[in-house]
N, C-alpha and C positions, 0 to 999 in steps of 0.2 A: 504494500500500500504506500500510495505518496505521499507526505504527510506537509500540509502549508500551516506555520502558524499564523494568527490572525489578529492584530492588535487594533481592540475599539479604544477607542478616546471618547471619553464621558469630557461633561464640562468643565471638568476640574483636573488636572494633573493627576491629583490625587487616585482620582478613579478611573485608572488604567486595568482593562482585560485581557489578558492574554489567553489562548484555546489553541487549541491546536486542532485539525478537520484533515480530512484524509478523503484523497481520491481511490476506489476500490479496484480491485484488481479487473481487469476488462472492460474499463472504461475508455471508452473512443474519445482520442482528439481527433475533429477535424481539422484536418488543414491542406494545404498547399505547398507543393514543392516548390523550393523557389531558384537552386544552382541545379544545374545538368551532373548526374551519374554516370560514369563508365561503368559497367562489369567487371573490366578486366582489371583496375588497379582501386588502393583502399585510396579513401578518399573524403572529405567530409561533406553532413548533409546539412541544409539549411531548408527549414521548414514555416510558414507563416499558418497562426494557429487560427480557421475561418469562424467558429462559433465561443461564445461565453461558455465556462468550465464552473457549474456552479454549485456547492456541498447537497449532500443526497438530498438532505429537506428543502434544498433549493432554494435557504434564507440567505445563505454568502457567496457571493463571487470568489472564485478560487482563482479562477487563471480567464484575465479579460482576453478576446478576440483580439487580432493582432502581436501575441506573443510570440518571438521568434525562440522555435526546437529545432538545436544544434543538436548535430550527433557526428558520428562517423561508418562510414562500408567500409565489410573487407567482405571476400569472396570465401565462399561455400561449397566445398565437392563434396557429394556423399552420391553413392548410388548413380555415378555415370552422370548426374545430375550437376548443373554450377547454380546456385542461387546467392544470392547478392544479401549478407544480415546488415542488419541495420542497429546501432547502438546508440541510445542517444543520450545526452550529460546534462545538459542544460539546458535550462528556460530561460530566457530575457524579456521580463513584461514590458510593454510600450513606457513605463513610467521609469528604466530603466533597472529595478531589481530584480535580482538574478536568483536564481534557485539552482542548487546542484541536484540530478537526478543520478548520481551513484552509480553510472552506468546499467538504467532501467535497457532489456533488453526486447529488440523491438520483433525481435523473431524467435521460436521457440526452436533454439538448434537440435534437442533430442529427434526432432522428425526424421 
């Protein structure tokens, strides 16, 4: 699970919240590729994220629309087969904060 914490500011200093919310495992980002891939060498990906990413009860925005998902390819043989995995590290929201994703993986290589 990907876990965003989430800081409310009440009207006081004082009354600061902190939580922390988590995105669940097989949850879709949409988005957009945005550089060109080869197959044949590893290489990094840049992705523009197209809808709002919002926590399960759907009260908090987690990840606004326009976030760019960096990652990186490298190539795949198994089974006479080349597929292309995709690893991706980081989030960068339009507001500029960054999130590290711990090298979430974007292909399930046991296939």
């Amino acid at each position: 699970m990907l876990r965003i914490a989430l800081r409310l500011l009440a009207r006081s200093k004082q009354d600061v919240c902190t939580f922390v919310l988590g995105i669940y495992k097989g949850t879709i980002l949409e988005s957009v590729l945005i550089n060109r891939l080869d197959g044949q060498f590893v290489g990094p990906v840049e992705c523009l994220l197209t809808n709002d990413v919002y926590s399960h009860d759907r009260q908090h925005l987690l990840i606004p629309a326009g976030t760019k998902i960096l990652g990186e390819t490298r190539r795949v043989e198994a089974f006479g087969q080349t597929r292309l995995a995709v690893a991706f590290h980081r989030l960068i929201m339009p507001d500029g904060y960054s999130i590290n994703l711990d090298q979430f993986k974007g292909l399930n290589l046991k296939d």
